[in-house]
ChimeraX commands (.cxc) that place a marker at each C-alpha (Angstrom):
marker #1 position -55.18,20.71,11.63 radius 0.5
marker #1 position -53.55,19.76,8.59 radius 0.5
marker #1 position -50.04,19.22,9.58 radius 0.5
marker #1 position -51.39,17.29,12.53 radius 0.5
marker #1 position -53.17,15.12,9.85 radius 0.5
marker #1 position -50.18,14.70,8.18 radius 0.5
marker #1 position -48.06,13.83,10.88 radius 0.5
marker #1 position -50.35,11.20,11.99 radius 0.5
marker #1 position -50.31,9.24,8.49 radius 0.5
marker #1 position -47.10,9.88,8.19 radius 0.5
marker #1 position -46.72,8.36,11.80 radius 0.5
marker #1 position -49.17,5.18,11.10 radius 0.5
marker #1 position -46.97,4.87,7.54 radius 0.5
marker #1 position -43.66,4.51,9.53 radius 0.5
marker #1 position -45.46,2.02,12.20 radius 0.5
marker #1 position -46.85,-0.50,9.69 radius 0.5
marker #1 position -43.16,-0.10,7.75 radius 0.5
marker #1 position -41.17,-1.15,10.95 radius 0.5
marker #1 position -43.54,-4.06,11.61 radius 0.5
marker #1 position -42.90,-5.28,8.24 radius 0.5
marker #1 position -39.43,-4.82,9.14 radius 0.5
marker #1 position -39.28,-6.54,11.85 radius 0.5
marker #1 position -40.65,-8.98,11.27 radius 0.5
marker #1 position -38.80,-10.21,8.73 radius 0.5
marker #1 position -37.00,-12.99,10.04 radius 0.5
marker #1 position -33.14,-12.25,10.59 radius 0.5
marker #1 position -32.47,-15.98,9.31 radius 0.5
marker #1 position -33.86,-15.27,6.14 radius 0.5
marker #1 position -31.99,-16.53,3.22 radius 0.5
marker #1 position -30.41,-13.08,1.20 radius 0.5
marker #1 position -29.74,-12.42,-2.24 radius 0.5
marker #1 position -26.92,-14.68,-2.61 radius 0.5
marker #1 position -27.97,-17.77,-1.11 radius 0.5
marker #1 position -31.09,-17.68,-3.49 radius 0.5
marker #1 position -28.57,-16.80,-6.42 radius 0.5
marker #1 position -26.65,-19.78,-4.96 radius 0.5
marker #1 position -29.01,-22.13,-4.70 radius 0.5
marker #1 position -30.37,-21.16,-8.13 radius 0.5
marker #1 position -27.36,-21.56,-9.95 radius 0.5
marker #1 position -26.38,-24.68,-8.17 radius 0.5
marker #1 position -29.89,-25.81,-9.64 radius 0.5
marker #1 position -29.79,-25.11,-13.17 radius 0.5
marker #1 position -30.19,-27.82,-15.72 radius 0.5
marker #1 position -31.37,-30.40,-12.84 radius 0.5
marker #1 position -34.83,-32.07,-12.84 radius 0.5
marker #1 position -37.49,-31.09,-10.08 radius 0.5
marker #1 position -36.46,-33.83,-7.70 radius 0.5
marker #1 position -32.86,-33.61,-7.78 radius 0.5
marker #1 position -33.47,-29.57,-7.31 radius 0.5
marker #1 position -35.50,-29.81,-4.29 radius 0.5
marker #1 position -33.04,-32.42,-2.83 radius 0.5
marker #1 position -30.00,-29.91,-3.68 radius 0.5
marker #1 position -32.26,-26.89,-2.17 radius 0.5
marker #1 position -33.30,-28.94,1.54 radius 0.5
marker #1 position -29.11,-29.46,1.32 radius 0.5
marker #1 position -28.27,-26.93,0.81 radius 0.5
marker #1 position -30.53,-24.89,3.39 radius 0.5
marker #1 position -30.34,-27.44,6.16 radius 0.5
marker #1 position -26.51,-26.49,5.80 radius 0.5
marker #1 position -26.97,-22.94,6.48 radius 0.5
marker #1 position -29.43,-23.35,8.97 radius 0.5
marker #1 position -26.97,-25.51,11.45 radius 0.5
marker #1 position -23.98,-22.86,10.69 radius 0.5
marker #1 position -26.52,-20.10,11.55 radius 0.5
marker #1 position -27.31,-21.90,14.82 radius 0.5
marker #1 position -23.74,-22.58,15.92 radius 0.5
marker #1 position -23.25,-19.16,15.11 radius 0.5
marker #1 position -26.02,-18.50,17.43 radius 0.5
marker #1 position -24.59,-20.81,20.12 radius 0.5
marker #1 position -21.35,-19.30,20.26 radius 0.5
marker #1 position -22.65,-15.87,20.11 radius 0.5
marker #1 position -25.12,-17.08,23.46 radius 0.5
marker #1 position -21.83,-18.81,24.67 radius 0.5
marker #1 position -19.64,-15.23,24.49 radius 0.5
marker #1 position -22.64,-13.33,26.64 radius 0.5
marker #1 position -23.02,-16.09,28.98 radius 0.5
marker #1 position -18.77,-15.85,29.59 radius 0.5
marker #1 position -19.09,-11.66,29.78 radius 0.5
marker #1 position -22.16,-11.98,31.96 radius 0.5
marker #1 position -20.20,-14.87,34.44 radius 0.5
marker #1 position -16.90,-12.31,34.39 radius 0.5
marker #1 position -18.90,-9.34,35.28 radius 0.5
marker #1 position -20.86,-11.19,38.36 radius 0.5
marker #1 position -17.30,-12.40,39.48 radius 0.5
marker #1 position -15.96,-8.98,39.70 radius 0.5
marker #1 position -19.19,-7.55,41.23 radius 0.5
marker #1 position -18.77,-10.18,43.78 radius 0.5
marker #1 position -15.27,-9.55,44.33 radius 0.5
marker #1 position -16.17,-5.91,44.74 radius 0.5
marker #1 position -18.76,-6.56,47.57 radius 0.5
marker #1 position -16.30,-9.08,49.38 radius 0.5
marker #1 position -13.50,-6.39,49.43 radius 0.5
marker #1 position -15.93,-3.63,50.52 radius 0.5
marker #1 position -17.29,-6.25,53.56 radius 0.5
marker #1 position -14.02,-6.83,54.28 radius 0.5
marker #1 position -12.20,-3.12,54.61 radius 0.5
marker link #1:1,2 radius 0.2
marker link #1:2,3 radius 0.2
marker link #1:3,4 radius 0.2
marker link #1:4,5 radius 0.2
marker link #1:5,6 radius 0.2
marker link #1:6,7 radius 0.2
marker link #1:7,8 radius 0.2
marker link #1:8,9 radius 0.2
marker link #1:9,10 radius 0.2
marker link #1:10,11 radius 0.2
marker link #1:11,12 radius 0.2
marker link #1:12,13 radius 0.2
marker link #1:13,14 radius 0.2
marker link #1:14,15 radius 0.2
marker link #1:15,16 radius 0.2
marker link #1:16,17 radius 0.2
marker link #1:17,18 radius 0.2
marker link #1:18,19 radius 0.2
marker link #1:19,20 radius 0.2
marker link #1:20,21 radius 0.2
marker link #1:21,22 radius 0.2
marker link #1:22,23 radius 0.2
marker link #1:23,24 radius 0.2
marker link #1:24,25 radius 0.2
marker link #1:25,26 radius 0.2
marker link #1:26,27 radius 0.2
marker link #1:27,28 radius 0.2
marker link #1:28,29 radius 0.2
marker link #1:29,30 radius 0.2
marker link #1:30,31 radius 0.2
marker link #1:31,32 radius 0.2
marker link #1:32,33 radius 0.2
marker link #1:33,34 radius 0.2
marker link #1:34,35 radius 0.2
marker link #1:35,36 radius 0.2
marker link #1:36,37 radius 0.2
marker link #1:37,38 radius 0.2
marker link #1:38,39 radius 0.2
marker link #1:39,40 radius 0.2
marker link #1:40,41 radius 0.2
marker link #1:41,42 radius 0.2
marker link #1:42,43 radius 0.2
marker link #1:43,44 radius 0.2
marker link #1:44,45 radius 0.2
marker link #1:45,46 radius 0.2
marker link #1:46,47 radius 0.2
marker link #1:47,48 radius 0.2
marker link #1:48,49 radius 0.2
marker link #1:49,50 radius 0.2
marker link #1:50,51 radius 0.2
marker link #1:51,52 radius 0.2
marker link #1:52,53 radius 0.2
marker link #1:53,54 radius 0.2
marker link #1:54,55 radius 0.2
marker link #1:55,56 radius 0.2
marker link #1:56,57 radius 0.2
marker link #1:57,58 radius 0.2
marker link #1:58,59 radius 0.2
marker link #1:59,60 radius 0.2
marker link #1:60,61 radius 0.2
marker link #1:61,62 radius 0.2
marker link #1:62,63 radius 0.2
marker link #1:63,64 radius 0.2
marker link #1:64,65 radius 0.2
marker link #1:65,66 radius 0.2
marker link #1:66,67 radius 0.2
marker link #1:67,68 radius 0.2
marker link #1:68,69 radius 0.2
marker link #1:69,70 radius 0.2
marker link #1:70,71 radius 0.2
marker link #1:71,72 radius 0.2
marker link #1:72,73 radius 0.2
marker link #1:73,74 radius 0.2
marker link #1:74,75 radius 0.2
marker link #1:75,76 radius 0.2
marker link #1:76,77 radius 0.2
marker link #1:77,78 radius 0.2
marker link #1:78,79 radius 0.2
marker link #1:79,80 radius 0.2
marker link #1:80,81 radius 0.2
marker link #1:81,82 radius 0.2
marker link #1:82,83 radius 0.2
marker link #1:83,84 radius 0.2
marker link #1:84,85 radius 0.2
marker link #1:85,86 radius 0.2
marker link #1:86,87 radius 0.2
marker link #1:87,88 radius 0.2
marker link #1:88,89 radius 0.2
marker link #1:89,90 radius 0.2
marker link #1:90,91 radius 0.2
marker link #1:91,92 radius 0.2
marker link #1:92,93 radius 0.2
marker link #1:93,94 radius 0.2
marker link #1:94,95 radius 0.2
marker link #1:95,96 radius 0.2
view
């Protein structure tokens, strides 16, 4: 009874440990944009950092959506060839 105690909290541990993993955005910013962005921010006053900071971010965003795109543009191309060749398959096997 004890081990199957054990197994369950260890079970409900792991659960609420993945859903804090996941969902954890995968376009959060890591340790060296913020180390970036802070030392591209030192010395300036709170207006000029916060202008530097949406800059800085908006940048990354848009290269993390073309990144995106052309990722989304390589699957769409494999998916196209594949369906091609599928479809040449069936056409030769109709037509031997």
């Amino acid at each position: 009874m004890r081990t199957a105690a054990r197994v369950m909290v260890l079970a409900i541990g792991l659960s609420f440990a993945a859903a804090s993993i996941s969902a954890t955005p995968v376009y959060a910013d890591n340790v060296v944009d913020n180390v970036g962005d802070w030392v591209a921010t030192i010395g300036k006053k709170d207006l000029e950092k916060q202008a530097i900071l949406t800059e800085r971010k908006a940048k990354r965003e848009t290269a993390r959506m073309q990144r995106e795109a052309q990722r989304q543009a390589k699957h769409a191309g494999k998916q196209v060839d594949k369906a091609g060749r599928d479809l040449k398959k069936g056409l030769e096997g109709i037509t031997n």
